[in-house]
N, C-alpha and C positions, 0 to 999 in steps of 0.2 A: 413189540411187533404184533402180539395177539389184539391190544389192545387197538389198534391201527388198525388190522384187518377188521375189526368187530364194527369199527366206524366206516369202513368201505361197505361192508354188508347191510350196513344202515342206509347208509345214500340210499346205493341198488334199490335197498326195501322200499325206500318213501319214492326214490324216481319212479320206480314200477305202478306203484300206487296213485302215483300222480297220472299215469300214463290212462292207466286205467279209471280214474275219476273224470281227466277228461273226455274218453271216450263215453261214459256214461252220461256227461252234459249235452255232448252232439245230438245233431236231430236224430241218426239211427239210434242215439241210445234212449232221446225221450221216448222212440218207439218200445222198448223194452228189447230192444237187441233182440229180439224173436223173430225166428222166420219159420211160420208152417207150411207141411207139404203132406200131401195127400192124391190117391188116387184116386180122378174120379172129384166132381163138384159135387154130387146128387148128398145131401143133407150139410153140409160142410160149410155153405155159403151163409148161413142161418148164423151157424156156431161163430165165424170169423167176423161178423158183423157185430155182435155181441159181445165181444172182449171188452173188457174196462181199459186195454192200450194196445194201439194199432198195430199191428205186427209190423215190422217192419219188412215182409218179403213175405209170400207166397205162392207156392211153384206148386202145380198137378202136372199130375203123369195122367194123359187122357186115351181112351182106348176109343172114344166117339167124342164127334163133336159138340159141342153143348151146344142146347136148344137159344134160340135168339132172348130170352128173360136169362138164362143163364150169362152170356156174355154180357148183358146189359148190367146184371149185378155184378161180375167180376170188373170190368170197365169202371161202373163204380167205387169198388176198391180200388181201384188204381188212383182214380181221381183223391178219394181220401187219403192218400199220400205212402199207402204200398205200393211196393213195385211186388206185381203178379206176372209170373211168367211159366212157362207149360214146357212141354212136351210128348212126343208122341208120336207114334208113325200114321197119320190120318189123310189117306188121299184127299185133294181136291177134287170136287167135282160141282160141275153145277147144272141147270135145268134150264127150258125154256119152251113154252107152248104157244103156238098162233094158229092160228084160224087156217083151213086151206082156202082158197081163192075158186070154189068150185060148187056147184047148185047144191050137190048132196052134203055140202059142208064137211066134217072131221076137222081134225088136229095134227097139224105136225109137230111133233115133240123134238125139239135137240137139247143134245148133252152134250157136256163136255168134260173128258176124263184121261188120264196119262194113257195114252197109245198103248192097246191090248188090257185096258181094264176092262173087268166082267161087270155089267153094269144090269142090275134086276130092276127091270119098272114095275110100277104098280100103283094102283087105284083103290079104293073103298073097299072094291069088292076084293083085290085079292091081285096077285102077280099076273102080270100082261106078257112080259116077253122080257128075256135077258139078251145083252147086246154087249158085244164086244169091238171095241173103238178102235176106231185106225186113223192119224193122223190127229190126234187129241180131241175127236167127236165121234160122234155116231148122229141118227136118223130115226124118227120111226111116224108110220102116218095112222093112224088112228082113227076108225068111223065114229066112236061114241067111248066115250069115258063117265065116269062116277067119280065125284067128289074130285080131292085133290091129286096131281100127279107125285110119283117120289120116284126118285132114281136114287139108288144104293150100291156105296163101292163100299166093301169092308166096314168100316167105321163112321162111314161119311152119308148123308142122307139129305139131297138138296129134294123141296118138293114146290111146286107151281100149280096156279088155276089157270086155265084160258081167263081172260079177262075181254077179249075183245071178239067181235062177229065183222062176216064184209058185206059191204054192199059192191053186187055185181050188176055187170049191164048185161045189152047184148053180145054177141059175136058175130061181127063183119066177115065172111066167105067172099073173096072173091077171085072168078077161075072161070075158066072155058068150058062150054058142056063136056062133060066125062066123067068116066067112074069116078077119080080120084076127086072131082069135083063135089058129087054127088054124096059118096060117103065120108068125106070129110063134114058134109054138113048134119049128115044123117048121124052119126057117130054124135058129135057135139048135141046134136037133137035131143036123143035117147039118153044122152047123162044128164038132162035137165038145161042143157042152156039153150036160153033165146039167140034163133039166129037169124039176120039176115041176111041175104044173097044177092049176088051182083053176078048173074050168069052169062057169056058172052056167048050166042047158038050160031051166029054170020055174021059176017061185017055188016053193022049199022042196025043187026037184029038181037037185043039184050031182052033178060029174064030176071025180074028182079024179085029181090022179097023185101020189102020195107022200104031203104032208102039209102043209095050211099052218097047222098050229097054231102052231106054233112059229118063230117069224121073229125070227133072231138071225144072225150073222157066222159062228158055231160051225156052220152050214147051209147057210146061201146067201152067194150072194159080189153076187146082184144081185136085185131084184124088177124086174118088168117089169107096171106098169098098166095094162091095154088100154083101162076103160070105168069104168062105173061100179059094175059088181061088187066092184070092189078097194076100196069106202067102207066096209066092214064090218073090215076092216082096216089102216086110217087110222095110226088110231094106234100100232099095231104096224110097221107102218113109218118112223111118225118117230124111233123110237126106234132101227130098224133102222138109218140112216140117221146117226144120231146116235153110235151106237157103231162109225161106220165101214163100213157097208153101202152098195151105190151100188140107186139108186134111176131108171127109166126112166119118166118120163108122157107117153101118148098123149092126145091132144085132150082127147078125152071123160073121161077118168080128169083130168085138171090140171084140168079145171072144177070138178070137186065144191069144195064147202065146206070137207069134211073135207081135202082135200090141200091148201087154204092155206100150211101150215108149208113142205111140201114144191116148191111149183111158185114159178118164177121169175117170173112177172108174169101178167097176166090174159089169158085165153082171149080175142082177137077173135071177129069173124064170118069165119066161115070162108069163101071162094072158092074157084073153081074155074078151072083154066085152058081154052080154047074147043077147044084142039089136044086135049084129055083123049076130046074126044069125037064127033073127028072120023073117019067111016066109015074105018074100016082103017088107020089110024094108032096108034101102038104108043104106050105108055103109057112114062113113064120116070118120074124123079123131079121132073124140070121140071117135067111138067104135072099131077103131082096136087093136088087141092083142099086147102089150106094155112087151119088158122085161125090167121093171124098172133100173136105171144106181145107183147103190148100192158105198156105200164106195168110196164116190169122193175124187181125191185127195186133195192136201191142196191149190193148185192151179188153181182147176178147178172152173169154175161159170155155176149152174144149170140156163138152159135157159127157158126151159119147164116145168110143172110141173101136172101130172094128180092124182087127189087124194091121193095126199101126195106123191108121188109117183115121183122120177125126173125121163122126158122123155126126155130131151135132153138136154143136155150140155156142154161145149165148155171149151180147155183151150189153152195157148201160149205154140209152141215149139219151140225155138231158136226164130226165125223171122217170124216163120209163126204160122198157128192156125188149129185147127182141133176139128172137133164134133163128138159128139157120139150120135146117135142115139138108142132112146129104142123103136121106132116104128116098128112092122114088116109085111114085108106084105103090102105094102101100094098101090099095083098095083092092092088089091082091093078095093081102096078106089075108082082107076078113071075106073074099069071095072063093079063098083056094086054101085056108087053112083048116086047121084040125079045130075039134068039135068046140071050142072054146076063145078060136079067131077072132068071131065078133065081138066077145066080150072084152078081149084084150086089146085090140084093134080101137074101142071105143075106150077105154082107158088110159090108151097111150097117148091118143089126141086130148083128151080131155085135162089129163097131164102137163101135156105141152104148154096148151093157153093158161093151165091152172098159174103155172111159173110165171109166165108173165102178163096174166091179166092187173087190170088198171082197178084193185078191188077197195076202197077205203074204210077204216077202220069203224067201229062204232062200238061205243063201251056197252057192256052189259052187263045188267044186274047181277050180283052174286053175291052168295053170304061167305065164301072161304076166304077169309083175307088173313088168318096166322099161314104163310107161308115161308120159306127158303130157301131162294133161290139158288145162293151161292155161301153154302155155308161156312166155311173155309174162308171167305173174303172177307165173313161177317166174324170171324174167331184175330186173324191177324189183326183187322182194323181196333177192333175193341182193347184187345193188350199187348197187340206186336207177335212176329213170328214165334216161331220155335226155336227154344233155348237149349243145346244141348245139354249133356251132363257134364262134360269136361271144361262148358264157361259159368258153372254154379256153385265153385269155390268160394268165389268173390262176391257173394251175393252179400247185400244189407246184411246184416243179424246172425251172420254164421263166421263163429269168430277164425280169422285168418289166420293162415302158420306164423307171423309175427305175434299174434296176441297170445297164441299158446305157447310161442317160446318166451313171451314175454312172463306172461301165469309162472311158468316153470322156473325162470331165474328168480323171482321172487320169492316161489316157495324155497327154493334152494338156499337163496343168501340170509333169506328168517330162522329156516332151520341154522344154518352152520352158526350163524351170531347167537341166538338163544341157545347152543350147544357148548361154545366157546367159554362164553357167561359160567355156562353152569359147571362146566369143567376146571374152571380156574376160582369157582367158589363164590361168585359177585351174584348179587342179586339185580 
């Protein structure tokens, strides 16, 4: 019977052996069944490249995202026949900067980052401004920048260049003599844009500045509707509009008939706030009279919103876009506000047409071209998501609870037979 068990222990020993010969024939095992892990790529990428046999597996725990040469060498690894894979708690975030559509040029910067991330921008020179996202973006507009932009959530650090400038035209006005006629063209005037006028002073008695026969993109980059003089060229502006023109509606102008195509929902009754008209109190944009923008279409998106109420709203027509305003009157905002009215007054028009003017790209020279935009997109795509810890058991080169119970029954059935042996006196 001893004799019999010692040849059962023998099997065991050579099956085990076999078992394990063959796993060392396998491709994971030509790797040398090794799987390295490290925190952190910064000098490590050198080392693993350098092996005399490929590891078979690779896994960092990252506290930041590696730089774009970084992913590129790992991705390479992957391609020489490791599987690389990570870990990490590293928000997504990413970056984008365009041009504003507006004489004094800037930048508008968008991010985008998990809802309520603290987002630090920054320049060459130094930190701009932190911003906290709502709805998985943020905003920010910007007169002059240096170098590259970067936005940073914890770990994560996407960065961009402006790359592009616009070409603007003029700005179409057209409106009945009146204030609101008046400083609406004067407001656009003083922020630098070219404007021409289309002034109605009597029937059959007009004031013009330039020219509005011709209302095309090759001209104007925006119309601006005051009233109801602008019905007589209705339809030359949906076409306008249509060919990628942006397009502005004041109350009185978004009622007509003729602007149907063009306005986002229907004219309310308009209101007034009681502060608008209280002895010696300054006017602002709170309290002027609002005919609410009623019944939007199914395409339109409310921009503005005054107790419950949408003040202004915006949708696409063909190529271009057009707003409707429910503000009226707003030439009392910069003749009856406080010390800073006019400036804000000419900012907020200037604003308006910036959104939808008809402005076209043009590249511009620049030397920053190492950027990253979306660094996160550029870490997945290279070696695949994030691998937790609880699926890196199974990884290539890390031997599984079958091989170690395998190891174990081996050692065990070598000792008890080489014990046996020696017990009963056999060599």
């Amino acid at each position: 019977m001893r004799v019999r068990l010692e040849h059962v222990l023998r099997g065991i020993v050579i099956a085990a052996l076999t078992v394990l010969l063959w796993q060392s024939l396998s491709p994971e095992g030509n790797s040398g069944g090794k799987r390295l892990s490290a925190r952190g790529v910064s000098g490590a990428l050198a080392k693993w490249s350098a092996l005399a046999k490929t590891p078979s597996g690779i896994h960092v725990q990252l506290d930041s995202v590696p730089s774009p040469l970084e992913r590129a060498w790992l991705a390479g690894l992957a391609g020489a026949g490791t599987r690389v894979t990570w870990s990490g708690d590293l928000p997504p975030v990413m970056i984008d900067a365009e041009p504003v559509a507006s004489p004094t040029g800037g930048t508008k910067v968008l991010v985008s980052a998990a809802s309520g991330s603290s987002v630090v921008m920054s320049d060459e020179v130094g930190v701009i401004d932190t911003l906290r996202t709502q709805n998985a973006g943020a905003a920010l507009a910007l007169t002059s920048i240096a170098g590259p932009l970067i936005a940073r959530v914890k770990g994560s650090a996407a960065s961009t260049v402006p790359r592009d400038s616009v070409l603007l035209h003029k700005v179409l006005v057209l409106g009945a003599v009146s204030w609101e006629t008046k400083f609406v063209a004067a407001a656009l005037e003083e922020e630098g844009w070219r404007v021409d006028a289309f002034i109605r002073v009597a029937p059959a008695v007009d004031v013009t500045q330039g020219s509005a026969a011709l209302i095309d993109t090759s001209r104007y980059s925006a119309v601006v509707a005051v009233d109801g003089t602008a019905s007589q060229y209705a339809n030359r502006m949906v076409e306008f509009a249509r060919a990628g023109g942006g397009v502005v509606l004041a109350p009185k102008a978004a009622s007509l008939d003729a602007m149907a195509p063009l306005r986002a929902g229907a004219v309310g009754r308009a209101t007034s706030e009681a502060r608008a008209i209280q002895a010696g109190g300054s006017v602002s944009l709170a309290t002027l009279g609002v005919a609410p923008i009623t019944s939007l279409r199914s395409d339109a998106l409310p921009l503005e919103r005054r107790a419950g109420a949408v003040a202004i709203a915006a949708r696409r027509i063909g190529a271009g876009r057009a707003i409707q305003l429910g503000y009226e009157d707003t030439w009392r905002w910069r003749m009856g506000g406080s010390e800073g009215a006019v400036r804000d007054h000419r900012l907020w028009w200037t604003g308006l047409v910036s959104r939808v003017a008809h402005a076209p790209r043009v590249a511009r020279w620049t030397t920053a071209t190492s950027t990253d935009g979306a660094p996160m997109i550029g870490l997945v795509g290279a070696i695949g998501p994030s691998t937790p810890a609880s699926d890196m058991a199974n990884l290539p080169g890390k031997p599984s609870g079958l091989m170690a119970w395998l190891f174990m029954l081996l050692a065990l059935a070598l000792i008890g037979e080489v014990a046996s042996r020696r017990l009963r006196g056999a060599s």
